[in-house]
C-alpha positions in Angstrom: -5.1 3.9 14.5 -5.8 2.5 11.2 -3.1 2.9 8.5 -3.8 1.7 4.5 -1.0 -0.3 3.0 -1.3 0.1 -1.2 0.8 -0.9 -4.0 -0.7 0.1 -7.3 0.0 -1.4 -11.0 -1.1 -0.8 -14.3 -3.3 -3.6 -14.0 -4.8 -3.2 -10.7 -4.1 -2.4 -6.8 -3.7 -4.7 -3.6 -4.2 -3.3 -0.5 -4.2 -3.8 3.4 -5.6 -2.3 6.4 -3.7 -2.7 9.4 -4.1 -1.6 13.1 -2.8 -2.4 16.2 1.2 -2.1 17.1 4.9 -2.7 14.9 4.8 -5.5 17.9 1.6 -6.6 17.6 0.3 -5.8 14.1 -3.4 -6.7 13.0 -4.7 -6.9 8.8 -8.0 -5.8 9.5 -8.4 -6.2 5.0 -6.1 -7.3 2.0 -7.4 -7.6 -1.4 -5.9 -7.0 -5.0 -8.4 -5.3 -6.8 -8.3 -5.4 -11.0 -9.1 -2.2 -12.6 -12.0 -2.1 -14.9 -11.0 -2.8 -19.0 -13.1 -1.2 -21.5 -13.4 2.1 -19.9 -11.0 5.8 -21.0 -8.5 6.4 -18.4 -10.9 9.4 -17.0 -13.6 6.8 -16.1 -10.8 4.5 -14.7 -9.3 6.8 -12.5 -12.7 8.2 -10.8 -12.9 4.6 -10.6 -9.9 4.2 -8.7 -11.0 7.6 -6.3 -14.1 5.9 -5.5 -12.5 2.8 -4.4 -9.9 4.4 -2.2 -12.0 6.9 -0.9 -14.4 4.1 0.4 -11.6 2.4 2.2 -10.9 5.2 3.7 -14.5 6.0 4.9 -15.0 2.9 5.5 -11.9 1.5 7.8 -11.4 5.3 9.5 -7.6 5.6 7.9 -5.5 8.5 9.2 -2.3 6.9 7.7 -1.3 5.7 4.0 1.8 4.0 2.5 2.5 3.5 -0.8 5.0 0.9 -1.9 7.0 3.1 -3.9 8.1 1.3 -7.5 11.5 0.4 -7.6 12.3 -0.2 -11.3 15.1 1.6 -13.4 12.8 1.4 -16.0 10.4 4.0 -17.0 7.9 3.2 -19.5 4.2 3.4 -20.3 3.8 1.1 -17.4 5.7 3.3 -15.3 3.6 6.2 -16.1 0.1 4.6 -15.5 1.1 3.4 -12.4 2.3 7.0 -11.0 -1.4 8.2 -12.6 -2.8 5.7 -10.1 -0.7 6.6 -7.0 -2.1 10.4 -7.6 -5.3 8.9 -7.3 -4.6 8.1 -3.7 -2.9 11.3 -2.9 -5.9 13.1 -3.9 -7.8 11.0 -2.0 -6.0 11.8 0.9 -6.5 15.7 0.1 -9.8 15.2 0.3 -10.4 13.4 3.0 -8.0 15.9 5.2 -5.1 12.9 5.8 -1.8 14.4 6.0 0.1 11.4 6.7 1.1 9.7 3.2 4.2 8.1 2.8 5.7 6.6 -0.2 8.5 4.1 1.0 10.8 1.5 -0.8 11.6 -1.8 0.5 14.9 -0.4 1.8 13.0 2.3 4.1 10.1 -0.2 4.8 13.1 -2.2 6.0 14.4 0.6 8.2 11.5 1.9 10.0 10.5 -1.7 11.3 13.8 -2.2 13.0 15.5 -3.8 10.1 19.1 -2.8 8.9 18.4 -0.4 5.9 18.5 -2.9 2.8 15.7 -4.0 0.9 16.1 -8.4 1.4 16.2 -7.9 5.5 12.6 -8.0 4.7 12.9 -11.9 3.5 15.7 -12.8 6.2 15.5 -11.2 9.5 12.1 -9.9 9.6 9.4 -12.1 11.8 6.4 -12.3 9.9 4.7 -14.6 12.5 3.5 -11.7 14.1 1.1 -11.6 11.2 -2.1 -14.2 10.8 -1.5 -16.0 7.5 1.4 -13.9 6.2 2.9 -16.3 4.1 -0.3 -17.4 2.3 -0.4 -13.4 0.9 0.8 -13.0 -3.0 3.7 -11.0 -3.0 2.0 -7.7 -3.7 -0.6 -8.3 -0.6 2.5 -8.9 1.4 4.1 -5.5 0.1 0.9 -3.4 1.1 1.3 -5.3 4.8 4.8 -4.8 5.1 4.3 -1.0 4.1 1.2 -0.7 6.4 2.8 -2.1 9.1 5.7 -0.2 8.8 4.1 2.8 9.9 2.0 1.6 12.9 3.7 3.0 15.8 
């Protein structure tokens, strides 16, 4: 089963495909994708649907994660990235996925083994498992980490 890892931003998403096992996980695809400039946010989002919904389509996804934002703070920022996380939810609707999960770092932690706290992620987890994990920016690595964590 194919799950979608995704972290949005105001400035653009990164996502991964996974498959395979919480033992023996496999990134089928991981990419950070800018979002378009010079567009109104209406054009931006269907932007956005048309993206997700083709990773969907195309990688046969019957699971997404969202890395869920962790900030105290709650500004513009804040608020366009929550517009782009609807975007998947919706895209999700629509393609009849029931499965979405929005986690943070501290549940991530959790359901792969891990004590429940957010920087067991950086200190006990084994990332070898993973091709190439530590050449990932840190956002590619949060859309694995969230993939994987719900690969059974």
């Amino acid at each position: 089963m194919n799950v979608l890892g995704i972290r949005c931003s105001n400035k653009d998403y990164t996502f991964a495909v996974l498959t395979g096992t919480k033992v023996k996980p496999k990134v089928i695809e991981c990419e950070t994708i800018a979002y378009p400039t010079g567009f109104p946010k209406p054009q931006n989002l269907k932007w956005l649907l048309q993206e997700i919904d083709g990773l969907v389509r195309k990688h046969n996804v019957k699971k997404i994660v969202m890395k869920r934002f962790e900030s105290r703070f709650r500004d513009k920022r804040y608020e366009e990235r929550i517009e782009c996380e609807s975007i998947v939810y919706l895209v999700a609707a629509n393609c009849g996925i029931k499965a979405v999960f929005k986690k943070p770092k501290s549940t991530i932690a959790k359901d792969l083994g891990l004590k429940g706290r957010a920087r067991y992620l950086s200190i006990s987890l084994d990332t070898s498992l993973i091709s190439g994990y530590t050449s990932y920016s840190e956002k590619a690595k949060e859309s694995i980490l969230a993939g994987w964590s719900e690969l059974i």
